[in-house]
N, C-alpha and C positions, 0 to 999 in steps of 0.2 A: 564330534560335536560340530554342527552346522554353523556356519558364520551370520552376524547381522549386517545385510550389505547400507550401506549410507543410503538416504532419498537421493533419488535423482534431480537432480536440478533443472527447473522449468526453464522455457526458450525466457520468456520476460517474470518481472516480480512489478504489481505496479501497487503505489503508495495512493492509497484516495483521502485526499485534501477538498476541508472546506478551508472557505472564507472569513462565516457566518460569525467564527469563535471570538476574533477581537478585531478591531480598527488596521493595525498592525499585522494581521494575517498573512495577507498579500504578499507583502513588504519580505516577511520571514520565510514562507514560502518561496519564491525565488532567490533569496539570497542559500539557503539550502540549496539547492539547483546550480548555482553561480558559481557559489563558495566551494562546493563540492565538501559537503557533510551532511548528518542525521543528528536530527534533534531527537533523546532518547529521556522518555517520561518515565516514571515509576509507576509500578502497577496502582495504587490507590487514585491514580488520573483516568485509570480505564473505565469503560462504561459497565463492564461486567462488574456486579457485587460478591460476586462467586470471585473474582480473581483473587489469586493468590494463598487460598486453603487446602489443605492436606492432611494426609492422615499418620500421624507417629504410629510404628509400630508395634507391640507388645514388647522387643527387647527394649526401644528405644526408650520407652517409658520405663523402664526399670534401672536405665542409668542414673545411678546419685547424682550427677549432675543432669538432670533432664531439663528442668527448669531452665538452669542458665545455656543449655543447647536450644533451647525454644528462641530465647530472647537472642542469640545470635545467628539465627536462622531468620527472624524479624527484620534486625539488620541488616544484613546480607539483603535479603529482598527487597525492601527498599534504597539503598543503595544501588542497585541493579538497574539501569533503564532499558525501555520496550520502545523500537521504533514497528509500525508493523507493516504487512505488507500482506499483499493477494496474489495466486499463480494465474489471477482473473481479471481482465476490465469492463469484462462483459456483466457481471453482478450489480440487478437493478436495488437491488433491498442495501448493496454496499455504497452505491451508489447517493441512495437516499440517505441512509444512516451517517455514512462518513464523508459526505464533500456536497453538502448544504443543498439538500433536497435537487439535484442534477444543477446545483449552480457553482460547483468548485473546479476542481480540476481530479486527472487521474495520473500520476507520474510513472513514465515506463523505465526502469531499471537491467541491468544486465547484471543477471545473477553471479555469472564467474566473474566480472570484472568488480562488482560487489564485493564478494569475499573476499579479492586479491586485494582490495583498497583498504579492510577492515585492521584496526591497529591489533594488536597480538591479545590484548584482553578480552576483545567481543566477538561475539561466532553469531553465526546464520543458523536457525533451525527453524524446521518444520514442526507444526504443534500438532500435538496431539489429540485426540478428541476420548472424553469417556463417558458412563455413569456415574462415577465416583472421580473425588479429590484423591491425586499423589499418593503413593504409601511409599512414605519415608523409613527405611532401614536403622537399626544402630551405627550400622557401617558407614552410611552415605551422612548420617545424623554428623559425624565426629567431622566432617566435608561442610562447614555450612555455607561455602561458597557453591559447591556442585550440589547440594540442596536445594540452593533458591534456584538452580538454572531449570533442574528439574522442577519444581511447583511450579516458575514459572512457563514450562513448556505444552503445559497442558491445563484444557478447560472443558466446560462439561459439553456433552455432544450436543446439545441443541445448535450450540455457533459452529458446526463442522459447517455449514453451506457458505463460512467465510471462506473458506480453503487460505487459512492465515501460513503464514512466515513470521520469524520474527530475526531483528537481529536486537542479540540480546549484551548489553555495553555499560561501562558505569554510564551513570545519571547524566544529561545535562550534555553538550555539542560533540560530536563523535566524529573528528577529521578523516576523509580518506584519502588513503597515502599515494594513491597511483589515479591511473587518468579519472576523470568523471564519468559514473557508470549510468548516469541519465540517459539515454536514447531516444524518449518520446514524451511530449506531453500533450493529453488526451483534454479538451475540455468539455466541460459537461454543457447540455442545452440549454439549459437556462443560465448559463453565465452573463455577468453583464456585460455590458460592452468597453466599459472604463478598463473592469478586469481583462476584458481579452484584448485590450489595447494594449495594457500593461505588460503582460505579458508575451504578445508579441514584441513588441520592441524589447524588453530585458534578453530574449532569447537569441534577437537579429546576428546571426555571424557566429552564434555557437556550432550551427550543425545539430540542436536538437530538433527532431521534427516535432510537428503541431500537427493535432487534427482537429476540426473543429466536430462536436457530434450533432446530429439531424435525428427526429426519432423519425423512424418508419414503418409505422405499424406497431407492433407489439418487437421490433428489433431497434439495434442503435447502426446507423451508416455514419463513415467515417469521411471528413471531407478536409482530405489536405489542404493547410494554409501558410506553406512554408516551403520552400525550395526544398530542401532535402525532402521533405515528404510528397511533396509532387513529385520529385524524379523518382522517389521509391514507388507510389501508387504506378507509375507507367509498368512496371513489373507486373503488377497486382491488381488482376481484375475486379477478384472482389471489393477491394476500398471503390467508393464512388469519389472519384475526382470531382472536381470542382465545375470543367466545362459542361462533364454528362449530366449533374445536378443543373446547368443553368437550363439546357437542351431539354431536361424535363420539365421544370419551372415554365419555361416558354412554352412548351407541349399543353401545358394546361391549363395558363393563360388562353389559348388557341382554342383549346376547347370549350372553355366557358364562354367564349366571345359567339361561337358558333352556337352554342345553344340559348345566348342570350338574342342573335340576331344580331348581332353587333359586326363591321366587315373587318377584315382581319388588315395591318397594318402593312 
């Protein structure tokens, strides 16, 4: 018999945060980041109406207790929180959906540093995509904690283009034990400027980097605003730094002056 080998785990996991949800957003937003932890909702918070359905199997329905396995199979699932995440930052439609139409933010995560900070109740998993809802066994039925992890690991294939993660923890502030596995936070174009004030200074002397994003075209450029992310961009041709965007900014100042007739400064 062949083995099932584990997912491999991405270079980054990044979390897309709106604003938009409460007053207070922001606020909880970086203190996640700061504090080093995951706020972990229950599925009935998701935007999917599909989350969380499955299908009992023909033994399972014939157990005399099926009923009261259903009802603690309910529990269990609710009980259970979903923090989620993307192996993407580049996803414009996740973009839109989850961090307030390109005005929130994108949080970059280190996946092994991640699961090494995760407390012994909650695991990382890759979700799965189908046509159909879970088929729950008798076997796995009499488990209704490894029930719910399974319903909850999977949803129907239309959402595969999230390329989700999930880490799956009881409900409610999920501490992690070892360093902060933050590494980058991305903000989207239309952030404000309060917001991106805010959160550069929250971040000043952590060593997370910041990019600011620029659209370009039908692409997103990245524009380090932070020391660490400008010494890393020097590596990194393709990130646009900060002086080469002013350099083109003036380039086209220059040129509009010249086709206006206007003499250049």
């Amino acid at each position: 018999m062949g083995r099932l080998e584990p997912p491999i785990l991405p270079n980054k996991l990044y979390r897309y945060r709106s604003f938009a949800r409460r007053s207070k957003a922001i606020s909880e937003e970086i203190a996640c980041i700061r504090e080093n932890y995951l706020w972990c909702s229950d599925f009935t918070c998701m935007n999917d109406p599909m989350e969380g359905f499955y299908r009992p199997s023909s033994g399972l329905k014939k157990k005399s207790d099926y009923d009261q396995i259903l009802q603690r199979i309910t529990s269990s699932k609710i009980a259970l929180g979903i923090s989620c995440f993307s192996d993407t930052r580049e996803n414009i439609l996740l973009w839109t959906h989850y961090a307030g139409n390109y005005s929130g933010i994108c949080v970059a995560y280190s996946p092994s540093v991640l699961v090494d900070g995760l407390p012994g109740n909650a695991s990382l998993i890759r979700l799965g995509y189908d046509d159909n809802p879970p088929l729950i066994s008798s076997g796995v039925g009499k488990n209704v904690e490894a029930a719910a992890r399974i319903i909850l690991s999977q949803k129907k294939y239309n959402w595969a283009y999230e390329r989700e993660w999930r880490v799956l923890a009881p409900k409610g502030r999920v501490c992690l034990e070892r360093e902060n596995p933050v590494k980058a936070v991305y903000l989207g174009s239309r952030i404000s400027n309060e917001h991106r004030k805010q959160i550069v200074s929250a971040l000043h002397g952590t060593g997370i980097e910041i990019y600011a994003m620029e659209i370009d075209g039908y692409a997103h450029a990245w524009l380090p605003m932070n020391a660490p992310a400008r010494a890393k961009a020097e590596h990194k041709p393709t990130v646009r730094t900060a002086p080469k965007a002013k350099r083109k900014a003036k380039a086209r100042r220059k040129a509009r002056r010249h086709q206006s007739g206007s003499p250049t400064p």
